[in-house]
N, C-alpha and C positions, 0 to 999 in steps of 0.2 A: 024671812030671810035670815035674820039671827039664828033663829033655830037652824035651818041648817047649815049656817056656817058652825055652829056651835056640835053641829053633830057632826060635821067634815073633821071641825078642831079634833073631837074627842074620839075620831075616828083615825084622822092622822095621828094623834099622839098616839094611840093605841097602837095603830102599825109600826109608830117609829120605836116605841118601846119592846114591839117582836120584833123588831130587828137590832135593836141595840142587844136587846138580850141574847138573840140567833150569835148576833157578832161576837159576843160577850163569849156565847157555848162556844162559838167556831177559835178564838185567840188561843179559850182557856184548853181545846182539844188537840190546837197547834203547839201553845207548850209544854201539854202535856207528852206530847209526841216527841217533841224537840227532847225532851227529858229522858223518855224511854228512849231514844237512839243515842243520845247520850248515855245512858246509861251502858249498853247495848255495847256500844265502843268502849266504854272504860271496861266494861265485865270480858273478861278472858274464860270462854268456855272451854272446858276439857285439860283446863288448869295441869289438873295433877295426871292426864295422859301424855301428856304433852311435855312437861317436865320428866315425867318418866321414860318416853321416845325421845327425849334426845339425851336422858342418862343411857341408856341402851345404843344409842347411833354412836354416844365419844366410845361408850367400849366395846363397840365394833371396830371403831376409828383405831383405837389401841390394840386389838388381839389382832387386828389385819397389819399395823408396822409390826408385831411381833413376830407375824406367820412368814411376811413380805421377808423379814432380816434373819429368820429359821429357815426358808429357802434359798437366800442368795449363800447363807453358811456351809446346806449339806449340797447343791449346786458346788459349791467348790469343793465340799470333800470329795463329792463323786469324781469331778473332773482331776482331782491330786491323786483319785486312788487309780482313775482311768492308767494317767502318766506313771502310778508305781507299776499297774500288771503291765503298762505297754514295757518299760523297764526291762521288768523278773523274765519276763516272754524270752527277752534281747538276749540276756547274759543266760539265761538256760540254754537258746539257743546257740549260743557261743560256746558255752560249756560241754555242749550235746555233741559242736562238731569237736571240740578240741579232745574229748573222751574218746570219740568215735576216730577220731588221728592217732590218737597216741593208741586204741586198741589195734586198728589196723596194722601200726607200727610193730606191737607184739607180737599178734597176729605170724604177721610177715617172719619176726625172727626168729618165734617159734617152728615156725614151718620149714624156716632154714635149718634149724638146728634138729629138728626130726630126721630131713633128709641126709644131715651129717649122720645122725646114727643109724638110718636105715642102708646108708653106703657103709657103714663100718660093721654093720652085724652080714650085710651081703658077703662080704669079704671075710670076714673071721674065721672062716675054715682055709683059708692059705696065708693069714697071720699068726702071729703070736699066740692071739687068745685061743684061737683053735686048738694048735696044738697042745695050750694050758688043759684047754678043758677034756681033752680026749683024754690026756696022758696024766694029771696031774690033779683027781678034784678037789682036792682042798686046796689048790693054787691061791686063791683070793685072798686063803688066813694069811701066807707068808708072802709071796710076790709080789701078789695083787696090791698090802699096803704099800708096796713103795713103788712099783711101776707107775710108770705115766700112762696114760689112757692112750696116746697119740703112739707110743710103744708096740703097743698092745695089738694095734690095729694095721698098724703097718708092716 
């Protein structure tokens, strides 16, 4: 009976000893673990990608306020140049009629003053000039400067 309690003893310790040690492998693979995911967390992969993506994101950040405040600028110069041609459009076209009034007006008194002379050259054979020019040709040298026109014709 000694004997095999003595071989249960040396068989129990034996097993308690592969499990202290199992236990021992299993702690020392749990902090190892615990270490490696610590580690894991504190390590920053892609470090220097990453730092570089977001040097490139600010000066996207920066040439987009610049492009954003370069459109709201030529956005207004378009819309001030819009209001200068709607403008020039205005006053040419004022101009246009005020040229086209004041030609008509010429116009008109040249047309007037044509038919003054085409009534006065109608008639110049039972006026004055008529009979200047039948009777008289060099009348213009001497008469002509001092007669009056309205003379002449009547």
């Amino acid at each position: 009976m000694r004997k095999q309690e003595s071989a249960l003893r040396e068989k129990f310790t034996s097993d308690a000893d592969i499990l202290k040690h199992q236990r021992v492998q299993k702690e020392m693979a749990g902090k190892d673990a615990a270490y490696q995911e610590k580690e894991i967390r504190r390590k920053k992969y892609f470090d220097t990608e990453i730092t570089l993506l977001k040097g490139h994101q600010e000066e996207l950040g920066k040439r987009k306020v610049a492009r954003v405040s370069a459109l709201a600028v030529k956005s207004n110069l378009i819309d001030s140049l819009k209001k200068e041609g709607d403008h020039i459009r205005e006053r040419n076209r004022l101009m246009a009629e005020q040229y086209t009034e004041k030609n008509t007006q010429e116009v008109t008194a040249l047309e007037a003053h044509v038919r003054t002379i085409d009534e006065k050259l109608s008639v110049h054979q039972q006026a004055l000039f008529g009979y200047l020019q039948e009777h008289y040709p060099d009348w213009f040298q001497t008469i002509g400067k001092v007669c009056h026109e309205e003379l002449l014709f009547n």
